[in-house]
MDAnalysis code that builds the backbone (N, CA, C; Angstrom):
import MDAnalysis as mda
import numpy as np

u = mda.Universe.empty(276, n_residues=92, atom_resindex=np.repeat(np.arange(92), 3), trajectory=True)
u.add_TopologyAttr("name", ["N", "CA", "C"] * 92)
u.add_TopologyAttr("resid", np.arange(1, 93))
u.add_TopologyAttr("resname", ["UNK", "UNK", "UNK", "UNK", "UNK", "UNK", "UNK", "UNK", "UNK", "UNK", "UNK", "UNK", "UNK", "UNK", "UNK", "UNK", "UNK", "UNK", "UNK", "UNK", "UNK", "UNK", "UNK", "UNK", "UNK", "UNK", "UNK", "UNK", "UNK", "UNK", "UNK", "UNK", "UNK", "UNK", "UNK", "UNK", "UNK", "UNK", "UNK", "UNK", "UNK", "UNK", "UNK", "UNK", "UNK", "UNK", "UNK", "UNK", "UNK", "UNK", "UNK", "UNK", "UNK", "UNK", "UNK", "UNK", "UNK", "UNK", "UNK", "UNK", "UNK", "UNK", "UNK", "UNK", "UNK", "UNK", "UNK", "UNK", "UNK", "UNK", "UNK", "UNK", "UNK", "UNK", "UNK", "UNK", "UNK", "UNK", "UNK", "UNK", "UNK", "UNK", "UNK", "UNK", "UNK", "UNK", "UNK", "UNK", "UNK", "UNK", "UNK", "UNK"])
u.atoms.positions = np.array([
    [7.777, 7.230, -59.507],
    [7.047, 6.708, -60.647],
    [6.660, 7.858, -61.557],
    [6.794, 7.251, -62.791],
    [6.202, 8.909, -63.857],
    [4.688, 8.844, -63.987],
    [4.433, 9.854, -63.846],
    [2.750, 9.961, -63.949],
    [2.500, 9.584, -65.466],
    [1.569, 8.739, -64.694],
    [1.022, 7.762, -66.059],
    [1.674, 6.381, -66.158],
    [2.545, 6.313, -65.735],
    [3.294, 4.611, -65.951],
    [2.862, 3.601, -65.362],
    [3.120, 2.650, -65.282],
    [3.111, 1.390, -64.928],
    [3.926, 1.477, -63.084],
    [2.775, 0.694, -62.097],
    [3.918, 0.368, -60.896],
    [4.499, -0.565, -61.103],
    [5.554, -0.755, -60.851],
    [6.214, -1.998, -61.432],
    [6.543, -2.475, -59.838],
    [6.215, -1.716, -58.661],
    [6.370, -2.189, -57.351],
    [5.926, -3.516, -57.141],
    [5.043, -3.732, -57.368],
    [4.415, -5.201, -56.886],
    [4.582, -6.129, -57.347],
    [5.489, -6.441, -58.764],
    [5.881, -7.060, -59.609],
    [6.400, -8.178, -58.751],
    [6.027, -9.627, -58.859],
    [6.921, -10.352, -58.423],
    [7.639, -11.687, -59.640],
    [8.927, -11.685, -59.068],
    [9.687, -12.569, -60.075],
    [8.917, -13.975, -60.430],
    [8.765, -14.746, -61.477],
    [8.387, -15.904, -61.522],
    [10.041, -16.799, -61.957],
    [9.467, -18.122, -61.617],
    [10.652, -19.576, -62.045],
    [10.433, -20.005, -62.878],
    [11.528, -19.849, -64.036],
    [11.382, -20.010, -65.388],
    [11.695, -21.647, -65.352],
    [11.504, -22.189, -66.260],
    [12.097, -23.774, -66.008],
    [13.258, -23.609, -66.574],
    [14.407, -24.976, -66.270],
    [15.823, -25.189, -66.292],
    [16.276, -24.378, -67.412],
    [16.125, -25.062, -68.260],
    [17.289, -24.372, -69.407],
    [16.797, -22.735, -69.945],
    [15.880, -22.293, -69.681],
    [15.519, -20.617, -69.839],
    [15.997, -20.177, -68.935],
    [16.030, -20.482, -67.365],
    [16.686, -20.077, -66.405],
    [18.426, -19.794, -66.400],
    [19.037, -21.089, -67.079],
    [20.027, -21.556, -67.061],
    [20.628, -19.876, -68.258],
    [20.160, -19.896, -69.204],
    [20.406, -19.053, -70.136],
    [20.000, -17.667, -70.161],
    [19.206, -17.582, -69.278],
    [18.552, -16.088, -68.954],
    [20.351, -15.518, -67.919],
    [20.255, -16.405, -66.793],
    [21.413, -16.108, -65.905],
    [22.589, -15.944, -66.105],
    [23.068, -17.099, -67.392],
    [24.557, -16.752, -68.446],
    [24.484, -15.390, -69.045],
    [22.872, -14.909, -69.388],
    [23.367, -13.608, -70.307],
    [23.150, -12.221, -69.297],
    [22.310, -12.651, -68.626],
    [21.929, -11.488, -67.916],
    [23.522, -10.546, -66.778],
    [23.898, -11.924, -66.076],
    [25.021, -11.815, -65.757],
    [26.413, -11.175, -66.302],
    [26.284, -11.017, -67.622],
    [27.040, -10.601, -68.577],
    [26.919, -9.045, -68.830],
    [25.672, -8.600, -68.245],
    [25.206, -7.160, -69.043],
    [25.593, -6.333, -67.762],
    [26.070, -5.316, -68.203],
    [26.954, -4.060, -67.182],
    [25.931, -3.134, -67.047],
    [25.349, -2.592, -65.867],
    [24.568, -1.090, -65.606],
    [23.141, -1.531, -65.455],
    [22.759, -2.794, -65.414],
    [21.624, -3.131, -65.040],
    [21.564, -4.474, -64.398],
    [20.503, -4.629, -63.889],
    [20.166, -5.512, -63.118],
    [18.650, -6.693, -63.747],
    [18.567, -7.749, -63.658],
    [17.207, -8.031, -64.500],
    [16.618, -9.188, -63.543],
    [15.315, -9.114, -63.823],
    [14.399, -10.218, -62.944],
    [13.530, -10.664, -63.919],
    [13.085, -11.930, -63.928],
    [12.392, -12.546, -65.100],
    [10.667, -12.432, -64.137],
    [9.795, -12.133, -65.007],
    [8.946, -11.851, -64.617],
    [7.237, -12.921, -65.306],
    [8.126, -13.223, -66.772],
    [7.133, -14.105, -67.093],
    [7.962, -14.854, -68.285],
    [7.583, -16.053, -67.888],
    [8.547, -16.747, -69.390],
    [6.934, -17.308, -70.436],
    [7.429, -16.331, -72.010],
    [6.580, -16.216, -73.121],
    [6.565, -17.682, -73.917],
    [7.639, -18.607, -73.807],
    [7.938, -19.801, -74.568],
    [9.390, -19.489, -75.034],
    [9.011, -20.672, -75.899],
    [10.458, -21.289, -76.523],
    [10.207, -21.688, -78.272],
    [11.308, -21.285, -78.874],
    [11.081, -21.323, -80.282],
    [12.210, -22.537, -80.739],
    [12.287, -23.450, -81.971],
    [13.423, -24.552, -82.150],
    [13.962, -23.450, -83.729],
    [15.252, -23.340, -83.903],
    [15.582, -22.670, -84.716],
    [17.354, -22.942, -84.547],
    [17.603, -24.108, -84.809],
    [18.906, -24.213, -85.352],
    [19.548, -23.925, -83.801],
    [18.913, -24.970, -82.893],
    [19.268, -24.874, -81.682],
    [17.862, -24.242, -80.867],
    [17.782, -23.261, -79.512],
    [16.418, -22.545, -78.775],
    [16.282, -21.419, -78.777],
    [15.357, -20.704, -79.069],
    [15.057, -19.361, -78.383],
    [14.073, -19.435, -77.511],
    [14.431, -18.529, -76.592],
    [13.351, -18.039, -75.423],
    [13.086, -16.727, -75.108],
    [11.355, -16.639, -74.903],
    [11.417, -15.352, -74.920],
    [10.643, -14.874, -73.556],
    [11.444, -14.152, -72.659],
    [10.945, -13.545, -71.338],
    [10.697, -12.507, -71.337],
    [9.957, -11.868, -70.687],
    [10.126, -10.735, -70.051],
    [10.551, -10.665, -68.665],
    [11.319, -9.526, -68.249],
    [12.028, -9.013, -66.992],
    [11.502, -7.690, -66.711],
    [12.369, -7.252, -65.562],
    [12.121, -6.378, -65.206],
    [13.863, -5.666, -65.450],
    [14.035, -4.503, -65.582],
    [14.966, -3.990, -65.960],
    [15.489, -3.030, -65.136],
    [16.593, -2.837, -64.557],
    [16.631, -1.710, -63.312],
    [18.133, -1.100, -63.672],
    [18.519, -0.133, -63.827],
    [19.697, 0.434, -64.422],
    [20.343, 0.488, -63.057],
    [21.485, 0.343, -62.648],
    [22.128, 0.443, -61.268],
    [22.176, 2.289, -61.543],
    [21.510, 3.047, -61.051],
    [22.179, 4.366, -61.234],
    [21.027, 5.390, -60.185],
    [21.560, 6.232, -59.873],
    [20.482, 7.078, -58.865],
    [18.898, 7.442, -59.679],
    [18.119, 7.682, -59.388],
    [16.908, 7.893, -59.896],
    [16.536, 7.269, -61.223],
    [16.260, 5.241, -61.155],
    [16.321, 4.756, -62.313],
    [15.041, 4.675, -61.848],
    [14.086, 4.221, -63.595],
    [12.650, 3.543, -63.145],
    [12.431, 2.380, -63.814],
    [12.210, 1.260, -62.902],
    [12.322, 0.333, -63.667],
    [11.914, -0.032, -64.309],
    [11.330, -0.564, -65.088],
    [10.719, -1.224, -66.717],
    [10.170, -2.442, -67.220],
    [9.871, -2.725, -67.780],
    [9.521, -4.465, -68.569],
    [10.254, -4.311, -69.364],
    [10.963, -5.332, -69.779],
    [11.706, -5.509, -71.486],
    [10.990, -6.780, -72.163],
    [11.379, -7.197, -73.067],
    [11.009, -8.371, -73.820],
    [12.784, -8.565, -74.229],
    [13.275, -9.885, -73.963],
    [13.857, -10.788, -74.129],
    [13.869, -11.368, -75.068],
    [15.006, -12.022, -75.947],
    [15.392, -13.118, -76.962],
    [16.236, -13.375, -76.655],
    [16.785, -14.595, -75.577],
    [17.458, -15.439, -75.788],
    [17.922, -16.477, -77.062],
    [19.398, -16.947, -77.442],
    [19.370, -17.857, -78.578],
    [20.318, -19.140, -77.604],
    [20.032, -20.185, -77.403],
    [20.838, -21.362, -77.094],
    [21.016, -22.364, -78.402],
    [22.485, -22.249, -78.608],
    [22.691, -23.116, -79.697],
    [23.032, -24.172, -79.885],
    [22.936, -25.405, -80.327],
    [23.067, -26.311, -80.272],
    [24.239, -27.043, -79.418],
    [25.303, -26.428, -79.523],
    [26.267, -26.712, -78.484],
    [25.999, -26.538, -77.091],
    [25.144, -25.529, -76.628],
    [24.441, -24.906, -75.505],
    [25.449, -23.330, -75.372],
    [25.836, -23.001, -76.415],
    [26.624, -21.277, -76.386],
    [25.277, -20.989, -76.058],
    [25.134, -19.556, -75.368],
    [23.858, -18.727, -75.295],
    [24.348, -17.224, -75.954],
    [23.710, -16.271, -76.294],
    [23.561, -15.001, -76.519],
    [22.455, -14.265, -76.771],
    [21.978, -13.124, -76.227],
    [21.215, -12.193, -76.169],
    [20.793, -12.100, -77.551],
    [19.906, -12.195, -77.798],
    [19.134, -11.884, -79.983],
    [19.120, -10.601, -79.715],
    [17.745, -10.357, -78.817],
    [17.475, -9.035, -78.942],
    [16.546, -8.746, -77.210],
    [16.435, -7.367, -77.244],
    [16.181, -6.416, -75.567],
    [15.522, -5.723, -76.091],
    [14.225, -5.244, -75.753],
    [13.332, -4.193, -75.964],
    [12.148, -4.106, -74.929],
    [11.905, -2.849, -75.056],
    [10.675, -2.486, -74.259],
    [9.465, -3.131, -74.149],
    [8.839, -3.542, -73.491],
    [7.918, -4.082, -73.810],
    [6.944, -3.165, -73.329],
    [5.697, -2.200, -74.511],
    [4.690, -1.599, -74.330],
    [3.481, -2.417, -73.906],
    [3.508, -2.379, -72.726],
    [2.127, -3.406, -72.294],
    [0.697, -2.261, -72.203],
])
């Protein structure tokens, strides 16, 4: 852990309901060099189809990673396509 950070040890995953779940797992599954755990689901926005916004936990597959919070934007579109909006840190 870096002195001064956050433990992110004790962190435990929460159960997002169906369709955030459903779309968190299509995109997350998709992303190479990390690993992600949903940790709190923020809501859902209506915008020409859904957004959802989680936070995870973020873990880079690589020797001496530390893991992180991000903030999440999911977009599910009316058809039910999903894609990543946007990934960022989340400064808690």
């Amino acid at each position: 852990m870096i002195l001064g950070g956050w433990n992110l040890d004790e962190v435990k995953g929460c159960t997002l309901p169906q369709k955030p779940q459903s779309a968190f797992i299509a995109v997350t599954s998709a992303l190479v060099g990390a690993e992600y755990e949903p940790v709190a689901y923020l809501g859902s926005q209506q915008v020409n189809g859904t957004n959802y916004r989680i936070l995870a936990i973020q873990n880079y597959i690589s020797p001496n990673s530390t893991p992180q919070i991000v903030r999440m934007i999911i977009h599910e579109d009316l058809d039910g396509t999903v894609r990543l909006m946007s990934i960022s840190r989340a400064d808690l």
